[in-house]
C-alpha positions in Angstrom: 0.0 0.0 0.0 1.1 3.6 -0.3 1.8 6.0 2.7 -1.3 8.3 0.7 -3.7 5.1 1.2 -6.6 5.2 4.2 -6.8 1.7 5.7 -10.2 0.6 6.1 -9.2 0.0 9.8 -9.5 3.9 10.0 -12.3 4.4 8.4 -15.9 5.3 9.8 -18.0 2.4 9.5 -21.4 2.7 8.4 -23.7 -0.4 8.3 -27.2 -0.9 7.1 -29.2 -3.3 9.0 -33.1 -4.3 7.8 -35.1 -7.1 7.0 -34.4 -9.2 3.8 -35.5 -7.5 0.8 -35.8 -4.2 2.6 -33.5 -2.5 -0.1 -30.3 -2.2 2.1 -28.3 -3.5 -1.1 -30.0 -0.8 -3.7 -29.1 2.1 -0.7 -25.6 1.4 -0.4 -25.6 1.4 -4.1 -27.5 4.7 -4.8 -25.0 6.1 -1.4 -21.9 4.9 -3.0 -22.7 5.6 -6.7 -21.6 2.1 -7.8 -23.1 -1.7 -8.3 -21.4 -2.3 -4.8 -24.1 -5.0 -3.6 -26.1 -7.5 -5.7 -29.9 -6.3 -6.1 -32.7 -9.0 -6.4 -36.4 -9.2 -5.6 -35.1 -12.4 -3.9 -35.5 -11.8 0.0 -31.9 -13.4 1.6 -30.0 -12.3 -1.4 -27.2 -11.0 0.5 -25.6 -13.6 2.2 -22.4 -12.2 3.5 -21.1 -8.6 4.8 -20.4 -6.6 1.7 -18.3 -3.6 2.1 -17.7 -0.2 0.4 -14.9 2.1 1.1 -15.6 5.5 0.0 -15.1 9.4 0.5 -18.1 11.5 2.1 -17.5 15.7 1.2 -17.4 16.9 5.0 -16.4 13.5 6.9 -13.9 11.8 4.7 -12.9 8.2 4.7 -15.7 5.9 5.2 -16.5 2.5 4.8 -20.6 1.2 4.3 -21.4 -2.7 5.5 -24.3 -3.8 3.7 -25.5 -6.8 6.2 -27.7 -9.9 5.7 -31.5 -9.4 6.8 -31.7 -10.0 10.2 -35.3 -11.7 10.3 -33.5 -14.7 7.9 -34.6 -18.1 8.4 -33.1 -21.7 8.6 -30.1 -23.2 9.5 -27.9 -20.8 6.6 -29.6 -17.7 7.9 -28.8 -18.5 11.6 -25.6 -18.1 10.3 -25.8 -14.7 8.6 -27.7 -13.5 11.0 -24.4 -14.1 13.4 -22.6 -12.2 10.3 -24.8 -8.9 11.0 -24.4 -9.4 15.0 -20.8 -9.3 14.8 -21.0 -6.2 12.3 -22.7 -4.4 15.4 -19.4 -4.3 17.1 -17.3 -2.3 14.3 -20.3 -0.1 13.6 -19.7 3.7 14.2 -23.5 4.7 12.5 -26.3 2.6 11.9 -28.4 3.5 9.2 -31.9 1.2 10.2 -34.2 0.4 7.6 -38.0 0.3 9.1 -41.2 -1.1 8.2 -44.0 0.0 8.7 -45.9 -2.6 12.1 -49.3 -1.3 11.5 -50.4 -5.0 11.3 -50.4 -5.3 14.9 -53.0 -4.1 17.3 -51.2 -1.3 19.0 -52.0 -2.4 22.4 -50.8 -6.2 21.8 -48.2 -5.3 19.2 -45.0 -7.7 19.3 -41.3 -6.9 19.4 -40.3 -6.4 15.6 -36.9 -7.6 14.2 -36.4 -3.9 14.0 -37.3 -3.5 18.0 -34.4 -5.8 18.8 -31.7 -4.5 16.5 -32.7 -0.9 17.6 -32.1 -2.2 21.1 -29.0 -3.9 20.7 -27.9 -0.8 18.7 -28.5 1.4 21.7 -26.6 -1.3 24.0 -23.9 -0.5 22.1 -24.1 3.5 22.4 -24.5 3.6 18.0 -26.0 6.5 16.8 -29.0 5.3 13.9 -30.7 6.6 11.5 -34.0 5.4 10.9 -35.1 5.5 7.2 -38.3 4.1 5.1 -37.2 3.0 1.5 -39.1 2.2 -1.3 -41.2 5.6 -1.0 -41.4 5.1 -4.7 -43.8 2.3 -4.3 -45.5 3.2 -1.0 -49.1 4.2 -0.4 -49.6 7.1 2.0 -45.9 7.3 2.9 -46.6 10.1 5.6 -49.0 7.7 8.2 -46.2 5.1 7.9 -43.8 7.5 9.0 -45.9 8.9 11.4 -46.2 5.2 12.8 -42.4 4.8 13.0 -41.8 8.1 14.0 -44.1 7.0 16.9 -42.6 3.8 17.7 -38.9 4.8 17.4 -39.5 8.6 19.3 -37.9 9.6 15.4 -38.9 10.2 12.1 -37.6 8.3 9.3 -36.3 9.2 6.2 -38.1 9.3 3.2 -35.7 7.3 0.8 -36.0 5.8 -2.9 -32.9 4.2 -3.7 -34.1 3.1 -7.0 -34.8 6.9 -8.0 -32.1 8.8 -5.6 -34.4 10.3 -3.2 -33.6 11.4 0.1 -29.7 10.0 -0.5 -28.3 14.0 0.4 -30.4 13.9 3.6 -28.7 10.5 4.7 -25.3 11.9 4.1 -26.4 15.0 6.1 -27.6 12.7 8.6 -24.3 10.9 9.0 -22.8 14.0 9.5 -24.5 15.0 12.1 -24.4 11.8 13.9 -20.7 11.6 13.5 -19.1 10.7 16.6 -17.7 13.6 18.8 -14.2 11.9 19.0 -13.9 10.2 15.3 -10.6 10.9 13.7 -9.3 12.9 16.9 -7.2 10.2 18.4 -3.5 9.9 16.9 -0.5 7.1 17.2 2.1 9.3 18.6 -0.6 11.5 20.9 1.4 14.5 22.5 4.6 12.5 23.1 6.3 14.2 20.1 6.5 18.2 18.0 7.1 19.4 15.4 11.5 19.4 14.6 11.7 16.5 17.3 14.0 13.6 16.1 12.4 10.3 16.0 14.2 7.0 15.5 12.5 3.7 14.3 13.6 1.0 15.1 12.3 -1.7 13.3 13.7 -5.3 13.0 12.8 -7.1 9.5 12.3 -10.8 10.2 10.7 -13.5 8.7 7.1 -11.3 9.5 8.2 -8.7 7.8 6.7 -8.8 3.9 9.7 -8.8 1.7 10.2 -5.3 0.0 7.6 -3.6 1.9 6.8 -2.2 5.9 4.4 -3.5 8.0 1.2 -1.3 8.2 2.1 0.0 11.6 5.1 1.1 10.5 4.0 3.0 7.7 1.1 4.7 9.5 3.2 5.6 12.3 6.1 7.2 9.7 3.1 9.3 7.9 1.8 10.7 11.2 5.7 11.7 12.1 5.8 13.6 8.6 2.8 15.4 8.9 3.7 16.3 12.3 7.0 17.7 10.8 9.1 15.6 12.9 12.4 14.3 11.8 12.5 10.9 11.1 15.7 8.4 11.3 14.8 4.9 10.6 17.3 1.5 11.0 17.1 -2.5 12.1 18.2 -3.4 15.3 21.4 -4.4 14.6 22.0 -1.5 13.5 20.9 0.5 16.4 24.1 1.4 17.8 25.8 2.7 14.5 22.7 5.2 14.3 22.6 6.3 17.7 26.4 7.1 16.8 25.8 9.3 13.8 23.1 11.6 14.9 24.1 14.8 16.1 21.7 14.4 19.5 19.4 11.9 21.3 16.7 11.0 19.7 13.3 12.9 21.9 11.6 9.5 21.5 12.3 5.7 19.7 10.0 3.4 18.7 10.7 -0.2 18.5 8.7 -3.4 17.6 7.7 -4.8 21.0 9.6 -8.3 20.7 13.1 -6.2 20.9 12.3 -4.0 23.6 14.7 -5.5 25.9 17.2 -5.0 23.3 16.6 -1.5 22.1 16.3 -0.2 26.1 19.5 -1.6 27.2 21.6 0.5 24.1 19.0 3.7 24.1 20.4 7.0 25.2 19.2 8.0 28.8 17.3 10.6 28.0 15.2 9.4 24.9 11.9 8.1 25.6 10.9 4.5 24.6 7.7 3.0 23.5 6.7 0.3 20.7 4.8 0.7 17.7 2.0 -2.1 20.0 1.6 0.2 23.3 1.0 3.1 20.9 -1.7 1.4 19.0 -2.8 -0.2 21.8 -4.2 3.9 22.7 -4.5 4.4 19.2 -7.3 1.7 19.0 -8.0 0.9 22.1 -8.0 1.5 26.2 -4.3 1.4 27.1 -4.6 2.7 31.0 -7.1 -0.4 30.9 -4.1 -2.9 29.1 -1.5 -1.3 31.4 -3.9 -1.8 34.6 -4.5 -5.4 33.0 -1.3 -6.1 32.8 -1.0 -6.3 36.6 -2.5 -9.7 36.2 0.3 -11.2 35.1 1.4 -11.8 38.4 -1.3 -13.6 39.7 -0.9 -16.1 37.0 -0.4 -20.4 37.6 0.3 -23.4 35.8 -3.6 -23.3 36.6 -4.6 -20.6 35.3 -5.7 -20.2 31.4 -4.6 -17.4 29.1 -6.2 -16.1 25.5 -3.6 -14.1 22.9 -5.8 -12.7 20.6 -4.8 -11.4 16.7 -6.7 -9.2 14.4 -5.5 -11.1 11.5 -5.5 -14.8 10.3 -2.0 -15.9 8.9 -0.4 -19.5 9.5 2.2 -19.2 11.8 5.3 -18.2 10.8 8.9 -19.0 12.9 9.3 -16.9 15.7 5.7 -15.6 15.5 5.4 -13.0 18.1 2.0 -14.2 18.8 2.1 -17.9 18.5 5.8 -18.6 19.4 7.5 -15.4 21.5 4.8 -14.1 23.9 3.9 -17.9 25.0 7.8 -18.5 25.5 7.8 -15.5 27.7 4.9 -16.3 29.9 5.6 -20.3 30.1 9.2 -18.6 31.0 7.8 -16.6 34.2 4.5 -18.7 34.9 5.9 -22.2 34.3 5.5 -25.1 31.3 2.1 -26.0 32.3 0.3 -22.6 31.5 -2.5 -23.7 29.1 -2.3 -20.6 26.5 -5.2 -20.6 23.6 -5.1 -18.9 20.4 -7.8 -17.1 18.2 -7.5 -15.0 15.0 -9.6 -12.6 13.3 -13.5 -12.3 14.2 -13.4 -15.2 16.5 -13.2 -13.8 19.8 -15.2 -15.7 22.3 -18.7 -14.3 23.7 -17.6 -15.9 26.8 -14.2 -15.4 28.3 -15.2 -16.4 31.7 -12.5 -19.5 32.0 -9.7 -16.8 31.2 -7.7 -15.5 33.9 -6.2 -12.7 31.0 -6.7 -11.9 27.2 -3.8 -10.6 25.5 -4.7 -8.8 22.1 -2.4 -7.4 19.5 -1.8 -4.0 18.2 -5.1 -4.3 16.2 -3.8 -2.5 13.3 -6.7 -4.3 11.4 -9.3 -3.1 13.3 -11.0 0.1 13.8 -11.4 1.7 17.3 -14.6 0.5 17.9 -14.1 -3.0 17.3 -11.1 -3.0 20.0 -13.4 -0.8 22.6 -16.2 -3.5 21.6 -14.0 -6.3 22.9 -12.3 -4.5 25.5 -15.9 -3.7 26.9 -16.7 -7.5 27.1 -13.7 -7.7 29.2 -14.5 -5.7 31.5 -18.1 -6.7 31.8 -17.0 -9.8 32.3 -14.5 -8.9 35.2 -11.8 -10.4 32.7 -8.3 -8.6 32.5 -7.0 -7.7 28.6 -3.8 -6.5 27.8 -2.1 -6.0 24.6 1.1 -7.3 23.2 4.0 -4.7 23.7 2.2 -4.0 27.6 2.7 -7.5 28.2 6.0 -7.7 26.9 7.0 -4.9 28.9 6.1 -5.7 32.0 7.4 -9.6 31.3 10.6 -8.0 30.5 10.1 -5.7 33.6 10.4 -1.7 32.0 6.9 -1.3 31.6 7.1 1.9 33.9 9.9 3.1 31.5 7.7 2.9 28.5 6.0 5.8 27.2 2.3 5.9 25.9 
């Protein structure tokens, strides 16, 4: 990828949730101008999430989840109805398709499929936009609205995706639902100016892809350029070399997490250390929580059960990080016996009850609230969750030297 390109990991994610053949597939065509999601009479005709990324005038990056109907039936749409459950935790808007309930006798009227995904929704503190598609081929489109409007305490809107109506008052609508704090955080925070020297130091082992950075890397190096800082980049086995041709310290280094030990015991006294994991561990996530979390550590057994957790899926390489180094560390300091699972991706268990600590990684993959998501089930749970370079840290015993 190039350092210009906007990861769908920092995007705002905006998914569309309704009933089968409620038009979410012709909306996010008619919002992103393009034959992004099959369109068929059939009802279940999206089976999977289908993504979007785009640019919104006013917001910017965005990306648009067009889910499976979440009334589906059967065995297959059990399973895509799991598909739009787990799209709830990386949704930053919900745009919610209605229908109109009129059917019931108001006084003995059910909970809709829309009642329970506008609940869950609010659970999970994300903003939605109601909206009534189809007006097109609607009769009296204001009572239905006025029925929803009373149902929901909103009032929809009035949408044909098939003719483009109402698709400039959605985009309004996302704007002003935007989340207060979207696009504010940053991976370096306030621990570095403008004119401060920054050195990278980055080993390139076998996880590196040949020829090109990791992504944390290279989203790290474009923040320090548009901050205007100076930038000094090497391996770690050339650290010392560096260190000896710059003209000062370096204000701050950054290091990948699995050569902390390494890079802390040859830095200069007064530069500042931190890993490219700790910083997207508050880039992405809760890191007062991971560094609180990380406490747990010490209460750990041969007993006792521990998750690592990775954004992405990749078979495991020699001296994984994930798979091979962390485990070493903590079999190292807890003993042999420590029984240490493994999950990649979406599967992160609804129940982490028989852990006594989740350890996740940087989460570069991810957007924020996918990480908070998870981070929130932890806690609910009474379950401590750290991330990679906090844990490595403190196993290595400089965590209160670390900056974040």
């Amino acid at each position: 990828m190039s350092l210009t390109d906007t990861p769908n990991a920092n995007r705002l994610h905006i998914a569309l949730f309704g009933k089968r053949n409620s038009g979410k597939s012709s909306l996010i065509n008619a919002l992103t101008g393009q034959d992004t999601a099959i369109v068929s009479d059939t009802p279940g005709t999206t089976t999977d999430l289908v993504s979007k990324a785009m640019e919104i005038q006013g917001i910017g990056p965005c990306l648009f989840m067009d889910t499976p109907g979440f009334d589906d039936e059967g065995e297959l749409g059990e399973m895509r109805i799991a598909r739009t459950l787990k799209a709830i935790e990386k949704t930053d808007i919900a745009l919610l398709l209605c229908e109109d309930d009129s059917t019931s006798c108001e006084n003995e009227r059910l909970e809709s499929p829309e009642d329970e995904m506008l609940k869950l929704l609010k659970e999970k503190n994300i903003p939605v936009i109601p909206i009534l598609n189809k007006i097109d081929i609607r009769e009296n489109t204001d009572a239905v609205a006025a029925r929803i409007e009373l149902q929901y305490n909103r009032r929809p809107l009035l949408v044909s995706a098939k003719e483009g109506t109402g698709i400039e008052e959605i985009r309004q609508a996302i704007l002003e639902k935007l989340p207060s704090d979207f696009g504010q955080q940053s991976i370096t925070g306030e621990l570095v100016a403008e004119n401060d020297l920054v050195l990278l130091v980055m080993p390139q082992d076998i996880q590196a892809p040949k020829g090109r950075l990791i992504l944390p890397q290279v989203q790290t190096i474009r923040e320090l350029l548009d901050k205007k800082c100076l930038v000094m980049t090497c391996t770690t086995d050339k650290l010392p070399e560096t260190l000896q041709a710059l003209a000062r310290p370096p204000k701050l280094i950054i290091t990948d997490s699995q050569v902390f030990k390494t890079v802390y015991e040859q830095k200069p006294e007064e530069s500042k250390l931190t890993s490219f994991s700790v910083l997207f561990a508050g880039y992405k996530g809760d890191i007062h929580y991971y560094v609180e979390s990380a406490a747990a550590i010490e209460s750990l057994t041969e007993s006792s059960r521990v998750l690592i957790a990775e954004a992405c899926t990749h078979a495991p390489l020699f001296e994984d990080i994930g798979r091979v180094k962390l485990p070493r560390l903590l079999r190292k300091r807890i003993g042999e016996k420590l029984q240490i699972d493994m999950v990649g991706g979406t599967d992160f268990p609804q129940d982490l009850t028989p852990y006594s600590l989740v350890i996740h990684c940087g989460a570069c993959m991810f957007n924020r609230k996918y990480v908070l998501s998870r981070i929130d089930r932890a806690w609910k749970q009474h379950i401590p969750m750290t991330n990679y370079g906090v844990a490595i840290a403190y196993l290595n015993g400089i965590l209160e030297q670390i900056e974040y």
